[in-house]
N, C-alpha and C positions, 0 to 999 in steps of 0.2 A: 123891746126887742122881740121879734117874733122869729121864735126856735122850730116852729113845725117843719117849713123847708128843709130846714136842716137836718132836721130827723128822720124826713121822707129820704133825703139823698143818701144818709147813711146805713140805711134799713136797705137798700135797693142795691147798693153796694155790697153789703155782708149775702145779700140772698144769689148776687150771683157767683161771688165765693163760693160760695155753699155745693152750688151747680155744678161748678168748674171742680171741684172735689169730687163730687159726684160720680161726674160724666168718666175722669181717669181712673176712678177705682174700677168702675163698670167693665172697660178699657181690657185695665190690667186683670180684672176678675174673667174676662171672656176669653183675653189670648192666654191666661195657665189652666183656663177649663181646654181650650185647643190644645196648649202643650198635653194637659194629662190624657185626653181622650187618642192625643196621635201617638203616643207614648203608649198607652193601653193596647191599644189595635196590634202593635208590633211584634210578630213569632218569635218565640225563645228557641234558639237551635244553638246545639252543642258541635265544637267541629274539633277534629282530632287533627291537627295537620305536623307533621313529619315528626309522629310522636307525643308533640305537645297540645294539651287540651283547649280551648278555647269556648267561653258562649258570646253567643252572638242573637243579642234585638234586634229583627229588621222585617221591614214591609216588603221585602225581593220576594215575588211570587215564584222563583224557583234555584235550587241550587247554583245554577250555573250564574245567577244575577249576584247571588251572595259571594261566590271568589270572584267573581267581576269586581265587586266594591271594595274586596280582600286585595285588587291586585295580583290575583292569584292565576297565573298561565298553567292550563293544563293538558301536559304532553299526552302522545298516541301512549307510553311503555309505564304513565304514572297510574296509580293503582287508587280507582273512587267509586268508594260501597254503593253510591246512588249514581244515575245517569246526570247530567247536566240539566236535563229536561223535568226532573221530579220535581213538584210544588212542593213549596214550603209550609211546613204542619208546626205548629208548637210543640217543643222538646222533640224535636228532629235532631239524631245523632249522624252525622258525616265524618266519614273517615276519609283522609288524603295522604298517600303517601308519593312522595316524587320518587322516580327512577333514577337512578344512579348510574352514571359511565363507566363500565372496568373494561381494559384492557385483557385478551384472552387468548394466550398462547398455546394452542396445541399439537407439539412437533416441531415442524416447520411453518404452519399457519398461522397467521396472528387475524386476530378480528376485536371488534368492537362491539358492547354490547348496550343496551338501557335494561336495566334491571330493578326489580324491586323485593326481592330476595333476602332475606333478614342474613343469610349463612353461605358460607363456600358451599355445603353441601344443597339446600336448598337450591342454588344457582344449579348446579351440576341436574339435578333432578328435571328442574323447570326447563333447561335445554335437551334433556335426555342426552345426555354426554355421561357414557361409563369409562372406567378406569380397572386396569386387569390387577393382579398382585405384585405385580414388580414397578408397576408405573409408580413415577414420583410424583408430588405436586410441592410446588413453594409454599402453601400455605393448607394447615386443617381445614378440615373438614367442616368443625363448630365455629372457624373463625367468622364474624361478623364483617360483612362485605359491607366495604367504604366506598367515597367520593372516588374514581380514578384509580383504584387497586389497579393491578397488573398482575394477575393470575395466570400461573404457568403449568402446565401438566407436560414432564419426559415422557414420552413412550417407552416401553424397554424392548430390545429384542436377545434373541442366543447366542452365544461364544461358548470357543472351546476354548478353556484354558487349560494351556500343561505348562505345572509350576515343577522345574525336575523331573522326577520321575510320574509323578504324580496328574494325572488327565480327569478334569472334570467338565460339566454344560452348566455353563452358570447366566446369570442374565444378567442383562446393563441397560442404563441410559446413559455411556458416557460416548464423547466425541472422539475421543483420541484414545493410544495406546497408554499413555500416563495419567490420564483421567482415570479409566479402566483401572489400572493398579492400583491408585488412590482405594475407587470405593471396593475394592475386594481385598482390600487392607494386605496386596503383597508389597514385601519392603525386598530391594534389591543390595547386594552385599559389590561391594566395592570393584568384585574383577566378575559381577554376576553381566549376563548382557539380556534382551529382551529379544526379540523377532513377532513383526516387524518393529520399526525403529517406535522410542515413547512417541515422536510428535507427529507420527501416521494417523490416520483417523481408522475407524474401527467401522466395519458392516457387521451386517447378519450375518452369522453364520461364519464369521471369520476364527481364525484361529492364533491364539497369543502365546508365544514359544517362550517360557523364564527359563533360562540353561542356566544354572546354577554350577560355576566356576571356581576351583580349590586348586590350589599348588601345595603341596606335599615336598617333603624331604625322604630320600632312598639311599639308604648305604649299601654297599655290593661290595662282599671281600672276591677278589681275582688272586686264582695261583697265578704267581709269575713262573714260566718254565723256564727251565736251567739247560743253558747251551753246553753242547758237547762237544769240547776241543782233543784234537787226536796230535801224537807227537811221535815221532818217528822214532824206533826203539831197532836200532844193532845188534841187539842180544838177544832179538825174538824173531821166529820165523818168519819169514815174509807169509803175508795173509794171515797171521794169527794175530790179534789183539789181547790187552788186559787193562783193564780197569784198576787206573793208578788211583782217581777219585770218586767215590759215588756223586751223583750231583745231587741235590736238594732244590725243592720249589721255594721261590721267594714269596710275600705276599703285598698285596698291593688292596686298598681301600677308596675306592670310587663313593664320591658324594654325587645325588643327580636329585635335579626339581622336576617333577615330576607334575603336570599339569593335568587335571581330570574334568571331566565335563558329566554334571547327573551321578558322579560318582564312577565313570571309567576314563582309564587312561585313552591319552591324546595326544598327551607330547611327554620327553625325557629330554632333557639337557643335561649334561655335565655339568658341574658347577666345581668343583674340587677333586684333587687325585692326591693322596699321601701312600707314601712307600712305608709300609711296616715292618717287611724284611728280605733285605737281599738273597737274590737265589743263590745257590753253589756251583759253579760250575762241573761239570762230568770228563774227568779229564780220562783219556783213555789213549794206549801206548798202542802202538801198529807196528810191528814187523817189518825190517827190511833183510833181515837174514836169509842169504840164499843160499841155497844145499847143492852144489856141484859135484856129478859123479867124474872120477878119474880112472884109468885103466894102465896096467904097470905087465909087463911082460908074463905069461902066465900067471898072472895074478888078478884081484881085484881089489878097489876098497875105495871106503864114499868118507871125504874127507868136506867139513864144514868152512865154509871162508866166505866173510863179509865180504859182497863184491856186488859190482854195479849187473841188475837182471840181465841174462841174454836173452836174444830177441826170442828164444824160443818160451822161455817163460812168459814176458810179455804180450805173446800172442794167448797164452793160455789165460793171463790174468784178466785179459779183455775178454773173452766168454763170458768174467762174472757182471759184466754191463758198462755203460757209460755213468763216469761218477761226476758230480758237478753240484757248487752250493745254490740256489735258487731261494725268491722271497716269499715265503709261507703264510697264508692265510686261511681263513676257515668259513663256511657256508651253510645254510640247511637247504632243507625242500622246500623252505616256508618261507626265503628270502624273498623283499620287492622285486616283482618282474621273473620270480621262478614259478616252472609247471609243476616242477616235481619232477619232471619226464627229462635227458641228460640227451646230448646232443647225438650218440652211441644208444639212444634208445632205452636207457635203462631206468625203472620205476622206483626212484628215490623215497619215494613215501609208503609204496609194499616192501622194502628192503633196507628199512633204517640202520641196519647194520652192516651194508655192505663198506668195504674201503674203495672211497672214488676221489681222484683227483680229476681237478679240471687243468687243464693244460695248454698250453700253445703249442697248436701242431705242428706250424714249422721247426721247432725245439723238440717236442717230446710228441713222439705218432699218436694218433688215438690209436687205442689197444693195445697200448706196450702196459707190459708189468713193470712197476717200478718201486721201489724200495725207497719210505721215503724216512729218515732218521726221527725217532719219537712218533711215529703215524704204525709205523712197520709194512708190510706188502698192500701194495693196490694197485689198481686197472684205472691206466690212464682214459677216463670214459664221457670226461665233458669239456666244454670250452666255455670260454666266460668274455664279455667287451673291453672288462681290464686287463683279461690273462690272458699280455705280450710279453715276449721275451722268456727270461730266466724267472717266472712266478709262475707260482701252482696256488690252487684253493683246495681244501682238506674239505667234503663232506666228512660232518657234522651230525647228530643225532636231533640237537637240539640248539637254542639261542644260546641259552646262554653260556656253553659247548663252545662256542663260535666269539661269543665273547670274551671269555677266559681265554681262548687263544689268541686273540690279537694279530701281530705280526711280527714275525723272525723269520731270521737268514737260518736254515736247513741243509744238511748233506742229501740229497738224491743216489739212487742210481738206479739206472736205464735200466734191465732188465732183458729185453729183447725190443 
């Protein structure tokens, strides 16, 4: 058997094995000398982008190629240490930060901004947007501006507030009259009212009226006066009177609500009247005795006999005036709708002591003297829109003079 062939085929075999090893190590030994050397070549840059650190290998010969590869869009308003245009250097530091949209309310203006601003405050500087001492803002100063914030600054401007009595200049930023009270911490009481109304809106320079509203209770004792009834007495001279009863004041206790505005009266209502004590009446006896002289033949003598007046007495009795009862009432100088000054000219407020009635002239003349029962002598010297008829009005000193007196039926007499 002859083995050489066979030894020749199998030797020629193993040697191109061998090759074939060879050839792919070479292969793989050339393309990781390629990886290492392409891998070598590539700059080391560090990039900061919206706060968070990053390194970055790469062959981009300038920043703007390296957020290119980042996917990285960069706005007109976003904030980059390098230009887009600077070449790329080994341990290159880049900082990126993007702008942020807020919303920006100032007043009535609203606008839109991109920002890149770490702070409210910061934002405000970078715009040159100042803010006075009264202005408000929704959000600090230190606060850290977001994605879409909506930042708002009130302007404030001046009011005058009068709380009561009380007038001050304060400042706001509110819309209305009840915003207003809110931030000026006034609280209104139940019967308190505002001017103008809460839901008005407020300017400059306007003025906020709080009337501070109270009703009170008033007791008021009244003399009641005591009527003077006269009864016809037989046993006493005609014209002479006596006093069978004194009379006595009664008393009478008025309840009134009394409604004040800032602390002064404004309104008085009645609310309640109780009698505490009945008056007395003044009884008093009037003369009808008449004295007739008689004449006897050479003689004389004056003999007394109840008998009805002859007309000659009667003419005399009328000299002392026309007598008649009328509805009595009372007034001052201070009344609604008075001058002071009486329709006869006479100056009520230099003469608080004179006695004046007001009167109806076709009843009673102005300038008759007249006798009025419980008043005593006065000069009929004014006229009044309700005194018609059988009523007179009594000047008065004072109210409440005029109040105590109320109204009753009175004896008159005409005088001249």
């Amino acid at each position: 058997m002859n083995t050489k062939p066979t030894k020749r085929l199998l030797f020629t075999a193993m040697s191109r094995k061998k090759i074939g090893i060879f050839v792919a190590s070479f292969i793989v030994f050339i393309a990781t000398l390629s990886i290492l050397t392409y891998e070598g070549t590539k700059a080391t840059v560090a990039l900061t982008i919206d706060g968070d650190k990053v390194v970055v290998k790469t062959h981009a010969k300038t920043i703007g190629e390296i957020l290119k590869d980042l996917d990285i869009n960069i706005k007109e308003d976003d904030f980059l240490s390098h230009s887009q245009d600077t070449l790329v250097k080994n341990k290159l530091n880049v900082v990126w930060e993007p702008a942020k949209l807020i919303a920006f309310h100032d007043g009535e203006d609203e606008k839109y901004f991109w920002t890149t601003a770490k702070t409210v405050q910061e934002f405000l500087n970078d715009k040159n947007i100042t803010m006075e001492k009264h202005d408000q803002m929704n959000f600090l100063p230190e606060d850290e501006i977001s994605e879409n914030m909506k930042l708002k600054i009130e302007r404030s401007f001046p009011l005058v507030l009068k709380n009561g009595n009380k007038e001050e200049k304060v400042w706001s930023t509110s819309t209305t009259v009840a915003d207003f009270l809110i931030q000026q911490d006034v609280t209104l009481g139940s019967l308190d009212r505002v001017e103008p109304s809460p839901d008005k809106k407020v300017k400059p320079n306007d003025v906020v009226n709080v009337i501070r509203v109270e009703k009170v209770t008033d007791v008021v004792e009244e003399p009641i006066d005591y009527a003077i009834v006269t009864k016809k007495d037989s046993t006493i001279t005609q014209g002479a009177e006596k006093v069978v009863q004194e009379g006595e004041e009664g008393l009478l206790k008025k309840e009134f609500e009394i409604t004040k505005e800032n602390g002064k009266e404004v309104a008085r209502k009645q609310i309640a009247e109780n009698k505490v004590k009945d008056s007395k009446d003044k009884i008093v006896a009037v003369g009808t005795k008449v004295i007739v002289a008689q004449a006897s033949r050479g003689e004389s003598k004056t003999t007394q006999v109840a008998s009805k007046p002859s007309s000659e007495t009667t003419a005399a009795s009328s000299n002392d005036g026309k007598e008649m009862y009328v509805s009595a009432t009372a007034y001052t100088a201070q009344c609604n709708g008075c001058s002071g000054i009486t329709a006869t000219g006479i100056n009520l407020n230099a003469n608080p002591n004179l006695k004046v009635i007001a009167v109806d002239p076709n009843v009673i003349p102005l300038g008759s003297k007249v006798w009025v029962e419980g008043y005593g002598h006065a000069v009929a010297g004014d006229t009044g829109g309700a005194i018609k008829g059988n009523k007179i009005d009594l000047f008065v000193s004072s109210k409440e003079q005029a109040y105590r007196y109320g109204k009753k039926q009175v004896k008159i007499r005409v005088l001249n």
